[in-house]
N, CA, C and O of each residue as an XYZ file, in Angstrom:
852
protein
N      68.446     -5.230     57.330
C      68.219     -5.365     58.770
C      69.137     -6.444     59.337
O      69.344     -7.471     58.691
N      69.716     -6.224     60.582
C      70.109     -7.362     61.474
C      69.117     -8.670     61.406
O      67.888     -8.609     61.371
N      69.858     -9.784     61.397
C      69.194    -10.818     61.545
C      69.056    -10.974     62.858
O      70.070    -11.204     63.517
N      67.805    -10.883     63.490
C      67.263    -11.155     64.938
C      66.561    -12.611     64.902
O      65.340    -12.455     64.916
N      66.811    -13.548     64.873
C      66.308    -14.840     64.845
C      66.346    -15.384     66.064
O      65.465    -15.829     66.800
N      67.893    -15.244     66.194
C      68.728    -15.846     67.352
C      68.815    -14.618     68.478
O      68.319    -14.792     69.591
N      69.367    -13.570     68.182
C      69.510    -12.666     69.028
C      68.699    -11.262     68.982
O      68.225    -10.745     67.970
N      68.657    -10.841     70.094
C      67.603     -9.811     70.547
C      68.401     -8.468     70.475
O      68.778     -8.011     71.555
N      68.737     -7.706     69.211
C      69.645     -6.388     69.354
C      69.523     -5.500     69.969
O      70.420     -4.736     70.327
N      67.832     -5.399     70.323
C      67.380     -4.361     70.961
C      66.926     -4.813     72.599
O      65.853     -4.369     73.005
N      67.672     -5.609     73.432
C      67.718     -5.865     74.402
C      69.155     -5.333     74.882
O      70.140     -5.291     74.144
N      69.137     -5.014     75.952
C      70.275     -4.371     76.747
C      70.669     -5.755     77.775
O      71.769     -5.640     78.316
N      70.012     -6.849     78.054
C      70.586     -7.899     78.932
C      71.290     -8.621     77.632
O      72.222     -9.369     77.925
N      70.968     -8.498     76.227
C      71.661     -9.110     75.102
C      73.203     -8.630     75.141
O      74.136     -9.363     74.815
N      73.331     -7.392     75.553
C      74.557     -6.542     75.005
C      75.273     -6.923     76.188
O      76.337     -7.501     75.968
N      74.926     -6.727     77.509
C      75.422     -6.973     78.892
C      75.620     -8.076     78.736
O      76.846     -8.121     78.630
N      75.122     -9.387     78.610
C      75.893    -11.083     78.136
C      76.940    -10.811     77.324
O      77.873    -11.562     77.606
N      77.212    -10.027     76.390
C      77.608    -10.114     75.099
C      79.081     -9.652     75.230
O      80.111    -10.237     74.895
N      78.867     -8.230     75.913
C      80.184     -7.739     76.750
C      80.764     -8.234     77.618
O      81.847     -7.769     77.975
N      80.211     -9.328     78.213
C      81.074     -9.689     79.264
C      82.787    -10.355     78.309
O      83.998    -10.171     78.425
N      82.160    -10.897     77.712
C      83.075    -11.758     77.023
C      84.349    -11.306     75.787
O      85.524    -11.575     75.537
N      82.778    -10.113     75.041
C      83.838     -9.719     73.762
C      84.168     -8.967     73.977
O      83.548     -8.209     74.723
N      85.616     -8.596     73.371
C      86.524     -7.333     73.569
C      86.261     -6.322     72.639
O      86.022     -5.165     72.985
N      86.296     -6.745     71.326
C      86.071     -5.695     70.383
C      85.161     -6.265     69.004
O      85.029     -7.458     68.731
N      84.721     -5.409     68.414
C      84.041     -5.712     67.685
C      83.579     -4.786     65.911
O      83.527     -3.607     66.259
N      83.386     -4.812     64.960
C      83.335     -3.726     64.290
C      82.149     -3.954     63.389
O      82.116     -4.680     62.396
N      81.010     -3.089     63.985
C      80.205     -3.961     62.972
C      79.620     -2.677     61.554
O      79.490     -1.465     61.729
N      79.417     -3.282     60.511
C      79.701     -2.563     58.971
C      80.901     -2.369     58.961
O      81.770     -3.044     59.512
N      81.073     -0.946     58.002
C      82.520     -0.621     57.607
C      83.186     -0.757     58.856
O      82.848     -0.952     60.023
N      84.514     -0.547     58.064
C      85.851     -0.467     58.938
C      86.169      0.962     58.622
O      85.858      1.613     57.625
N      86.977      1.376     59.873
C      87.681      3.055     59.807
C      87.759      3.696     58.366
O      87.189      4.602     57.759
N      89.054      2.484     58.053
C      89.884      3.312     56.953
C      88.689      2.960     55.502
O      89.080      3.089     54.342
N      87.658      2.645     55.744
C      86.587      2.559     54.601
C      86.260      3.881     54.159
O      86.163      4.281     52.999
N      86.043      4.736     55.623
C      85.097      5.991     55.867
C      86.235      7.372     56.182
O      86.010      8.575     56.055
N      87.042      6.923     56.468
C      88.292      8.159     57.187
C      88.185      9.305     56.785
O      87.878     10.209     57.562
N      88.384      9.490     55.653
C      88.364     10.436     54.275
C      87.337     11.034     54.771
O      87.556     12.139     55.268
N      85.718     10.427     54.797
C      84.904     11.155     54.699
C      84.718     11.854     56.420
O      84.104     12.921     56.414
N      85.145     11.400     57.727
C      84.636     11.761     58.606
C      86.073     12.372     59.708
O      86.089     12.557     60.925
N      86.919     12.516     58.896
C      88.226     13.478     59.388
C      87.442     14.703     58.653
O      86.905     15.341     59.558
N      87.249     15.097     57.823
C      87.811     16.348     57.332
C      86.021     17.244     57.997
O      85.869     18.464     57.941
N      85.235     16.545     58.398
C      84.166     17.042     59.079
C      84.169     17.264     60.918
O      83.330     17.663     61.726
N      85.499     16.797     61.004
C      85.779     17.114     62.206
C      87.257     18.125     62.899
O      88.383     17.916     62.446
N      87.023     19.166     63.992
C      87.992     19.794     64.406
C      88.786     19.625     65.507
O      88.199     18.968     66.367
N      90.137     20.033     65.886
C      90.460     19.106     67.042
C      90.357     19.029     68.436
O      90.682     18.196     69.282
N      89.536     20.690     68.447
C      88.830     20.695     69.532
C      87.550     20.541     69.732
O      86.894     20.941     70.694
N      87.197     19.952     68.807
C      84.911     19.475     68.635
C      85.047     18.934     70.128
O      86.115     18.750     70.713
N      84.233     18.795     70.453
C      83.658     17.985     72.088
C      82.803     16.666     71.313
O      81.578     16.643     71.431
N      83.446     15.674     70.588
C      82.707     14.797     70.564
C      81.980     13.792     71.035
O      82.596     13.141     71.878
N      80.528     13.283     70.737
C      79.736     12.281     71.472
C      79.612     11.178     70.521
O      79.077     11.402     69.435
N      80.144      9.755     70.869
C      79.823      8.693     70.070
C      78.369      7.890     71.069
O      78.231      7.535     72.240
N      77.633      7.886     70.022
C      76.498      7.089     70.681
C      76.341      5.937     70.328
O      76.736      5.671     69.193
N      75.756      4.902     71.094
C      75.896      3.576     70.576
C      77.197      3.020     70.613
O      77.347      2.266     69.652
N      78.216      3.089     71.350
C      79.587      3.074     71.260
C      79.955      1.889     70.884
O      80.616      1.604     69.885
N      79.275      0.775     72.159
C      79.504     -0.910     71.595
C      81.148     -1.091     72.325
O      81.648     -0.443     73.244
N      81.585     -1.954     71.708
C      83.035     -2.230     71.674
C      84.127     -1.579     70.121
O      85.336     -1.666     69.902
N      83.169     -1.057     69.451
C      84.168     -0.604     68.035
C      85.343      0.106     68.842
O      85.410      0.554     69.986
N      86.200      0.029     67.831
C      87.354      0.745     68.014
C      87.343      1.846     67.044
O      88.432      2.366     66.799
N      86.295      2.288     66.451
C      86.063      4.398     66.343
C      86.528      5.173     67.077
O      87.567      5.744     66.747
N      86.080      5.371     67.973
C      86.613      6.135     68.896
C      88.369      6.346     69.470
O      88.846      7.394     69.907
N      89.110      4.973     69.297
C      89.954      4.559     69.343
C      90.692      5.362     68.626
O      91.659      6.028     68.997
N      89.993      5.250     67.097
C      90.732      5.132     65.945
C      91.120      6.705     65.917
O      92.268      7.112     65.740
N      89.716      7.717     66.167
C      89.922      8.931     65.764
C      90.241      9.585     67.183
O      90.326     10.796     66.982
N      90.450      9.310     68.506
C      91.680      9.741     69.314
C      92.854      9.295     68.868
O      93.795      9.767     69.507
N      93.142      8.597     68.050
C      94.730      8.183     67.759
C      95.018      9.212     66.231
O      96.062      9.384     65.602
N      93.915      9.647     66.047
C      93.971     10.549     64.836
C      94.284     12.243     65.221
O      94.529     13.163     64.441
N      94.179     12.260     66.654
C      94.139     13.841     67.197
C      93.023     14.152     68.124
O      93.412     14.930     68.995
N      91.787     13.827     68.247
C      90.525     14.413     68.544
C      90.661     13.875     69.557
O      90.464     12.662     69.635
N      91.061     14.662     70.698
C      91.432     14.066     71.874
C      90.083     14.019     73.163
O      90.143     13.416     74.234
N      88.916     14.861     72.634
C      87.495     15.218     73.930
C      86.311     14.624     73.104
O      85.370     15.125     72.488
N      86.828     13.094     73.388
C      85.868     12.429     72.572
C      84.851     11.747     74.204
O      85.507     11.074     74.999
N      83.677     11.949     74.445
C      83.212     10.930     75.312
C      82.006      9.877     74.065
O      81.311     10.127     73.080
N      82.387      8.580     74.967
C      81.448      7.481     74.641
C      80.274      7.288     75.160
O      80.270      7.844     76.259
N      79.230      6.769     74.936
C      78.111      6.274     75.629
C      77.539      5.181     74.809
O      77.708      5.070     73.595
N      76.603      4.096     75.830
C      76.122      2.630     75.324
C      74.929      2.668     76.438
O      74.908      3.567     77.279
N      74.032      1.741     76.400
C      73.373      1.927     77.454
C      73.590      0.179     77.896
O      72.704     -0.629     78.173
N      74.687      0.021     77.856
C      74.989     -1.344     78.559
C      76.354     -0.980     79.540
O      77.500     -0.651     79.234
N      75.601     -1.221     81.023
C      76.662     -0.979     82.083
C      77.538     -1.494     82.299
O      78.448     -0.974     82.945
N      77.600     -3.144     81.667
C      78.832     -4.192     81.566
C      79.750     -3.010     80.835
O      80.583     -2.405     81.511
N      79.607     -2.782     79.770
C      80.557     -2.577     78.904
C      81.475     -0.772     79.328
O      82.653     -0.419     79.281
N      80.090     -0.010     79.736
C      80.730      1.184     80.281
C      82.124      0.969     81.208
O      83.284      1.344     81.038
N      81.467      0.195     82.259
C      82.187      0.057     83.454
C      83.634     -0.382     83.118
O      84.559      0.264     83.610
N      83.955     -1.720     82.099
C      84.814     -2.401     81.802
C      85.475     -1.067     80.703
O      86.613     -0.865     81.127
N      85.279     -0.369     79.818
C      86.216      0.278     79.046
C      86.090      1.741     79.798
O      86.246      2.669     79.005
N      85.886      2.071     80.917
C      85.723      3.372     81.502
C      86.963      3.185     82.414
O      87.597      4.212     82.655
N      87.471      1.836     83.042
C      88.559      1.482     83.942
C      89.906      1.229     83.361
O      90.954      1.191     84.006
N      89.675      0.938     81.169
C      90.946      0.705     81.232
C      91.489      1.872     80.030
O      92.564      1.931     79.433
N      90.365      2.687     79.961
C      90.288      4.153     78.833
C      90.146      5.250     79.501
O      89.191      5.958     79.182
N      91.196      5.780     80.797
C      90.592      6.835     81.205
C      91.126      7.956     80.123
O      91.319      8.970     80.794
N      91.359      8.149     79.131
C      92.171      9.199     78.345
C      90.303      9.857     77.833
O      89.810     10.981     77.926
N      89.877      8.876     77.444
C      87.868      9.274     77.409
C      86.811      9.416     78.381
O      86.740      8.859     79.476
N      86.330      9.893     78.070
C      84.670      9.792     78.568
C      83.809      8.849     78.236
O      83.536      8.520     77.081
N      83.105      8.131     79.793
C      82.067      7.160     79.104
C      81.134      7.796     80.007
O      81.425      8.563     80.924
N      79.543      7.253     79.527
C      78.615      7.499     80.124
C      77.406      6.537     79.947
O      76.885      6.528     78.831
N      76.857      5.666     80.986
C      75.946      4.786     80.575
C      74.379      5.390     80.506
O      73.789      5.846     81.486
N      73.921      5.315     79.383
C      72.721      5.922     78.744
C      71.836      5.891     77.802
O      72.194      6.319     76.705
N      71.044      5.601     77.892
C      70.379      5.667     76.447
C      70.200      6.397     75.334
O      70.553      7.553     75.567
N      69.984      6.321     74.713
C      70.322      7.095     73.140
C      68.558      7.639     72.560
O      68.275      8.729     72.063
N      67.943      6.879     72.741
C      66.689      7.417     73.092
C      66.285      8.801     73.833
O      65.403      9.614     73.560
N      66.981      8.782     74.583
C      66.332     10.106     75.418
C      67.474     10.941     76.073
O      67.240     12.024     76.609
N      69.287     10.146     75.976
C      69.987     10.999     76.182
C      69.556     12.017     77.388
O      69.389     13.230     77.271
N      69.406     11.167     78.672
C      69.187     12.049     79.765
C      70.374     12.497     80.564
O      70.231     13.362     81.428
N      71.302     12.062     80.367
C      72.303     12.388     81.397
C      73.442     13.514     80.022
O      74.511     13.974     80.424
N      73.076     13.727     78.832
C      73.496     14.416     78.029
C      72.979     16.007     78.548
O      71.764     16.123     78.705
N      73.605     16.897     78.746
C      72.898     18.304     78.747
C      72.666     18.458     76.871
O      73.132     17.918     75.867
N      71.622     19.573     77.208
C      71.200     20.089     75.857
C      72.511     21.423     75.288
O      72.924     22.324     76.018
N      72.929     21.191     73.869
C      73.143     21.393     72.859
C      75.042     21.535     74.015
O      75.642     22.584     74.251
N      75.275     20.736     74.262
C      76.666     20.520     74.411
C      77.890     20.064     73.860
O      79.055     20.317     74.165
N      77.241     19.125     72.723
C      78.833     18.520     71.800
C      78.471     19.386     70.556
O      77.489     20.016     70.164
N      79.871     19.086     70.078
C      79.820     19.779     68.379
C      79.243     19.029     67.543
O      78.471     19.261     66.613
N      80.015     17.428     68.265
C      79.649     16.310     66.871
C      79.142     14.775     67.531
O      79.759     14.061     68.321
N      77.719     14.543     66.866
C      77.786     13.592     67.565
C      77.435     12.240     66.562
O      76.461     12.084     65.826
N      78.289     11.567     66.745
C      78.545     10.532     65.602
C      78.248      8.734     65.745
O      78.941      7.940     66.382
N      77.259      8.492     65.103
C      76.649      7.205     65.518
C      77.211      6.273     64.296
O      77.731      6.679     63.257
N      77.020      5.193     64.607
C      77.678      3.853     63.574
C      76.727      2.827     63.708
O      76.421      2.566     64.871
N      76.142      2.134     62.760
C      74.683      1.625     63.066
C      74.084      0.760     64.194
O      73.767     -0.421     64.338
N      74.073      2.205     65.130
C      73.968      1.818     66.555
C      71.959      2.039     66.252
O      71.217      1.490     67.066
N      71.350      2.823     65.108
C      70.513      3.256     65.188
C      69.514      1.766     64.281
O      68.287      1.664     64.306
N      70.651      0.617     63.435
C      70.244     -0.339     63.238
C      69.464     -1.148     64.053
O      68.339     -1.527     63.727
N      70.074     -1.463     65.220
C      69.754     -2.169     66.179
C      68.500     -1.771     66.614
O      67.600     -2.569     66.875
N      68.368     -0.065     66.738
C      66.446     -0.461     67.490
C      65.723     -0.667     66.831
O      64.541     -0.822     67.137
N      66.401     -0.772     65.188
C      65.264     -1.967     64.230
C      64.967     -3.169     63.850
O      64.169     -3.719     63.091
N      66.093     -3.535     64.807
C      66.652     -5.365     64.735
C      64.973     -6.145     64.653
O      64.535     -6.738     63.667
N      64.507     -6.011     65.499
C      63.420     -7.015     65.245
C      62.128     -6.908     64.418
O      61.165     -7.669     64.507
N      62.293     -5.517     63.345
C      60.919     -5.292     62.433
C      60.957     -6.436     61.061
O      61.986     -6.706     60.442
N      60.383     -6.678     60.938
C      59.822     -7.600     59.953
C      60.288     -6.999     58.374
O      61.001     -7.619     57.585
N      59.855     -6.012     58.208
C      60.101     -5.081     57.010
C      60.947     -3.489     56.527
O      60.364     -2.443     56.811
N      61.745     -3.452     56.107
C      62.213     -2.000     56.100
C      61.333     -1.488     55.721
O      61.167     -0.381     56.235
N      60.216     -1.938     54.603
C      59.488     -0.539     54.135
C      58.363     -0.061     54.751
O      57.759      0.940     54.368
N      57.879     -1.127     56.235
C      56.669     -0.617     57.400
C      57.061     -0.940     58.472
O      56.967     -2.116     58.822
N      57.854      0.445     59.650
C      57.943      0.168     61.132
C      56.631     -0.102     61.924
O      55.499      0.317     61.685
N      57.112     -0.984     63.024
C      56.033     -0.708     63.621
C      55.884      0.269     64.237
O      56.575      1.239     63.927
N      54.769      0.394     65.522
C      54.868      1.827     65.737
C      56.174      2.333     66.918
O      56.554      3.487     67.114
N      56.524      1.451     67.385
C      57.372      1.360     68.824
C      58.776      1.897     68.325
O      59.418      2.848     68.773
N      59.169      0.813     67.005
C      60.204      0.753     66.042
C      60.279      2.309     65.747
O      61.246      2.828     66.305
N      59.372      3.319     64.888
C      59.223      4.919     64.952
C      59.461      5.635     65.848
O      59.985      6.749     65.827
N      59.033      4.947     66.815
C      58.816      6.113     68.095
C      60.322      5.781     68.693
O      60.782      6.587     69.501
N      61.023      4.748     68.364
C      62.466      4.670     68.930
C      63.210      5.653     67.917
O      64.044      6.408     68.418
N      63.022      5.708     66.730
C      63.945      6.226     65.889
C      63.810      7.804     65.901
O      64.582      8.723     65.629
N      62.735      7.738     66.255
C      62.383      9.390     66.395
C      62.795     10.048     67.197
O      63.280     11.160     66.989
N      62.657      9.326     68.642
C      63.015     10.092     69.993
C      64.800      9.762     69.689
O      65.598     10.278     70.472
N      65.247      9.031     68.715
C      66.496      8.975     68.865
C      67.339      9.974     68.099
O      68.537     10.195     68.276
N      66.433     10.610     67.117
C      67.056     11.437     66.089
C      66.553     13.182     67.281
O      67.235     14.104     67.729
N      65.251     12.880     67.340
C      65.461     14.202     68.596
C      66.333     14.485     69.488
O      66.730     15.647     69.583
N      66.831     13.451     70.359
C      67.675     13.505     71.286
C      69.517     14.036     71.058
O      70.327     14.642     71.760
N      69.536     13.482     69.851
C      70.798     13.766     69.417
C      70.470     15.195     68.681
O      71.452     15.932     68.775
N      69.455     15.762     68.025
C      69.670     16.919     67.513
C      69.776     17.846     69.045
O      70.794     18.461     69.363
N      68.661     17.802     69.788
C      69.138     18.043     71.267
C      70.026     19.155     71.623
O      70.091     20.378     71.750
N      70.837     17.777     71.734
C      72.256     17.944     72.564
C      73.645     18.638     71.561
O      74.780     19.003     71.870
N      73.175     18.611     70.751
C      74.448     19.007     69.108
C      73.941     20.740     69.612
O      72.822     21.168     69.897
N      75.526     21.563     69.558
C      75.078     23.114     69.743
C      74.722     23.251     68.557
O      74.761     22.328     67.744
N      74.215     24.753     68.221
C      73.659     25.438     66.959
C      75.078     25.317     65.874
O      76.165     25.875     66.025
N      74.650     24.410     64.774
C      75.821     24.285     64.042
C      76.409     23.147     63.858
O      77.102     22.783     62.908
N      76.087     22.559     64.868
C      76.911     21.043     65.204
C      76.798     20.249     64.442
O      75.970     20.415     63.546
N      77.481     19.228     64.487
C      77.249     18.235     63.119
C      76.921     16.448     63.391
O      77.822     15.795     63.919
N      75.904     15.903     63.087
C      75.285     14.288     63.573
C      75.667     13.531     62.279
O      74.889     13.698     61.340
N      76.701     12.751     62.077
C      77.155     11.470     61.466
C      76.665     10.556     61.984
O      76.753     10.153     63.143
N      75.779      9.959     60.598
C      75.603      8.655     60.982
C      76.462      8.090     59.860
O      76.683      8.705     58.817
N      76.982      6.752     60.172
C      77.447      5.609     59.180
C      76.681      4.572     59.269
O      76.617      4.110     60.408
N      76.009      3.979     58.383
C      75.049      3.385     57.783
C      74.982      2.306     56.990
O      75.768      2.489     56.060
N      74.120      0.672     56.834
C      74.214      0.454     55.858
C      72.745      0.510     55.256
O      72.379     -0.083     54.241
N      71.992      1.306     56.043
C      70.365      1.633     55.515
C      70.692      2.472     53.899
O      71.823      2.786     53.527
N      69.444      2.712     53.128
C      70.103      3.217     52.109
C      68.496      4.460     52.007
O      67.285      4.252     52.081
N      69.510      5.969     51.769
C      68.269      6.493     52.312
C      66.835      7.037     52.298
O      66.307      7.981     52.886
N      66.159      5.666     50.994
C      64.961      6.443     51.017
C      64.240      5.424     52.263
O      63.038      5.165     52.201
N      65.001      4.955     53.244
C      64.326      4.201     54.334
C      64.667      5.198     55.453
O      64.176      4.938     56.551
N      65.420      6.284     55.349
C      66.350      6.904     56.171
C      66.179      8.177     56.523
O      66.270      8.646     57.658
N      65.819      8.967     55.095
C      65.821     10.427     54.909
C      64.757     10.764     55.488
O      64.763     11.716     56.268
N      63.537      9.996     55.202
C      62.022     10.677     55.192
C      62.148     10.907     57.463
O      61.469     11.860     57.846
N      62.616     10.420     58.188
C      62.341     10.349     59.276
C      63.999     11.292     59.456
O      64.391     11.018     60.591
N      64.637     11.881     59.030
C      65.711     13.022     59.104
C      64.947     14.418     58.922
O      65.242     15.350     59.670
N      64.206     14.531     58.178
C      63.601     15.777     57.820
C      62.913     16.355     58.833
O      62.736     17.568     58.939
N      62.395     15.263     59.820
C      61.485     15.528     60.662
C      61.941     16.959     61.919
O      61.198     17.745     62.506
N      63.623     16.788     61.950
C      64.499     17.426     62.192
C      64.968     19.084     61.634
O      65.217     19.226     60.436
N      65.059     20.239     62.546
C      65.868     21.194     61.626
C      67.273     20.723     62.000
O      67.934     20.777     63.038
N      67.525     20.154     60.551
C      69.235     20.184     60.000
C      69.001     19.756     58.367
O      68.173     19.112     57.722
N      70.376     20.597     58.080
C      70.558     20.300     56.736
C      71.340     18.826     56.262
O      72.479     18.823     56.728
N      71.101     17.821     55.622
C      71.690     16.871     55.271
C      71.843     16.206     53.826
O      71.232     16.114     52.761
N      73.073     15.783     54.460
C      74.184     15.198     52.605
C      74.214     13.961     52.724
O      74.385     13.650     53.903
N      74.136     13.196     52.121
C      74.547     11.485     52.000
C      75.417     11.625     51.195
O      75.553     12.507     50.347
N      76.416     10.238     51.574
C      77.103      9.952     50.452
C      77.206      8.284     50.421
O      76.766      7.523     51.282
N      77.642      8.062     49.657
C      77.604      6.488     49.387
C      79.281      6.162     49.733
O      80.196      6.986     49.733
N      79.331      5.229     49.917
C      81.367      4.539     49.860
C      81.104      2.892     50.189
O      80.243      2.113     50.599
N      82.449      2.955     49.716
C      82.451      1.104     50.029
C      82.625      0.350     48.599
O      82.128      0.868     47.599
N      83.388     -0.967     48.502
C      83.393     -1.580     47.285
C      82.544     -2.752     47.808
O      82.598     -3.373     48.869
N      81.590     -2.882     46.523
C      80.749     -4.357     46.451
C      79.417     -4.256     47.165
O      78.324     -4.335     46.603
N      79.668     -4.029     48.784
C      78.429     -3.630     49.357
C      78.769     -1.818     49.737
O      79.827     -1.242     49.995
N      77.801     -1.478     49.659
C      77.668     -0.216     49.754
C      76.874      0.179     50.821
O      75.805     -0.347     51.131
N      77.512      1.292     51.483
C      77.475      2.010     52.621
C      76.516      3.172     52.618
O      75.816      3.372     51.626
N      76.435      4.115     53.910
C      76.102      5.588     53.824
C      76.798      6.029     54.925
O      77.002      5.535     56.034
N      77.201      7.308     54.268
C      77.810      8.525     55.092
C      76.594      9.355     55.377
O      75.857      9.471     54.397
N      76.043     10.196     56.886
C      74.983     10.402     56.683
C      75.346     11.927     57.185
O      75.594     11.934     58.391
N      75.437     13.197     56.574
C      75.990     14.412     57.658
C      74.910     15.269     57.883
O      74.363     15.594     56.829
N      74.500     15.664     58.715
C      74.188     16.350     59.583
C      73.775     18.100     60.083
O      73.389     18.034     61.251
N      73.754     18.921     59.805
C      74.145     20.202     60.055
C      72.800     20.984     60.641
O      71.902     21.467     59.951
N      72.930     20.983     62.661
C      72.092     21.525     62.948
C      71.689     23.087     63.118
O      72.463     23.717     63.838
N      70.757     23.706     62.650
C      69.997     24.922     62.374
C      69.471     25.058     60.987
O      68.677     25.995     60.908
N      69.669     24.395     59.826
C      69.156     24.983     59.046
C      68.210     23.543     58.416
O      68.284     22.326     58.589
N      67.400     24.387     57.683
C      65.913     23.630     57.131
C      66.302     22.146     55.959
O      66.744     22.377     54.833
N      66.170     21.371     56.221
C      66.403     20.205     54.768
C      65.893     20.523     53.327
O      64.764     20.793     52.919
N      66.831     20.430     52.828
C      67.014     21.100     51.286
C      66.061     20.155     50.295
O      66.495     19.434     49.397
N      64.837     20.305     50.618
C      63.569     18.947     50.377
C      64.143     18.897     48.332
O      64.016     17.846     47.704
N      64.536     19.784     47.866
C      64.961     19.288     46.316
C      65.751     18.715     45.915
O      65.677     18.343     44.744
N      66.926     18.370     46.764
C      68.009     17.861     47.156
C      67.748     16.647     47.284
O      68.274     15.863     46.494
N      66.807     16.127     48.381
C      66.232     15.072     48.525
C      65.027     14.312     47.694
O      64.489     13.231     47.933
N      64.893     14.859     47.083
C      63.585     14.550     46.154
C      64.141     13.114     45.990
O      63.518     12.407     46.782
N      64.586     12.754     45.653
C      64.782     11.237     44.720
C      64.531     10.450     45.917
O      63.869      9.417     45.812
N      65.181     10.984     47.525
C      64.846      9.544     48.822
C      63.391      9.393     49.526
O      62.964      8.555     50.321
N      62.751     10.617     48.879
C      61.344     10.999     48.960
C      60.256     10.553     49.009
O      59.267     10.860     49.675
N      60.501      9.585     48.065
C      59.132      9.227     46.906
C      58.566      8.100     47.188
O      57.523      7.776     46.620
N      59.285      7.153     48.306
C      58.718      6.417     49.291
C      58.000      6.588     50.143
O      58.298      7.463     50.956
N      56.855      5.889     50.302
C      55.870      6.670     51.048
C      56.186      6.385     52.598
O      56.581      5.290     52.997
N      55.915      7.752     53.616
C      56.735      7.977     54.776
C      55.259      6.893     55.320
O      54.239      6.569     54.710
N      55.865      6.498     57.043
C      55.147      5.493     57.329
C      53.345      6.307     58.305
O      52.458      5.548     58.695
């Protein structure tokens, strides 16, 4: 978990202070950690949605890679406003990720988060018991994005949760999903996605066996 001692992750006047000032930022892996794994899951005409956008330079990275119909969204208006005036080559949209209201339903191909989904756990006490608020954020957040993904589409998360904290609240979802691990020393997750079909619960057996909350 984020250390929330000092700062409030899951405050939006936190992120709006925060942006005023910083330009960029990268938080977990870096690009070329993950590249490998999240080029070859993408096409160059996908309609991609980065949620949780922040200041990373992802988005950056993989328009400079080809994927040119990438839009962003954050639900901090400092930061929209400021990279919407000097990035018009993208799409931004200020919104929440929770409920993804200004998203129409099943419109992007791919919609790809970076542990933007950390943060609405910044202030729980324990990975292995949310509270209930903490659930009900992660839930309406994994709904919202299955949503808006057309039939087929594909939801990357990059991660440093590891997933028997992860999986049990994915299933809840119809999509099929793969983890993979990467990274030297500390270790990561690749998290993919594939909406319409049922979770391959034998597949998952091993992230299972933790008891769901």
């Amino acid at each position: 978990m984020f250390d929330s001692s000092e700062n409030d992750y899951t405050s939006v006047e936190y992120w709006d202070s925060r942006f005023k000032e910083e330009e960029a930022y990268e938080w977990i892996a870096d690009y070329k950690q993950f590249s490998e794994l999240i080029v070859k899951e993408l096409k160059q005409n996908d309609r991609i949605l980065h949620v949780g956008c922040g200041n990373s330079q992802l988005s950056f990275q993989l328009y400079s890679t080809g994927f040119k119909n990438i839009t962003n969204l954050d639900y901090s208006t400092v930061l929209i406003e400021k990279l919407s005036e000097s990035n018009t080559e993208m799409k931004w949209i200020c919104d929440d990720m929770r409920s993804l209201e200004k998203v129409e339903s099943e419109s992007f191909d791919v919609v790809i988060e970076k542990a933007t989904i950390e943060s609405l756990l910044a202030n729980e006490k324990s990975v292995w018991t949310f509270s209930e608020s903490a659930q009900s954020d992660l839930r309406s957040t994994l709904a919202s994005i299955h949503r808006v993904l057309k039939p087929g589409g594909t939801f990357i998360s990059i991660s440093f949760t590891p997933p028997y904290f992860r999986v049990n609240y994915l299933i809840e979802q119809k999509w099929n999903i793969e983890v993979k691990e990467f990274g030297e020393g500390f270790h990561f997750y690749f998290y993919k996605m594939i909406k319409g079909s049922e979770p391959n619960l034998e597949e998952l057996e091993n992230y299972l066996r933790v008891n769901r909350n």
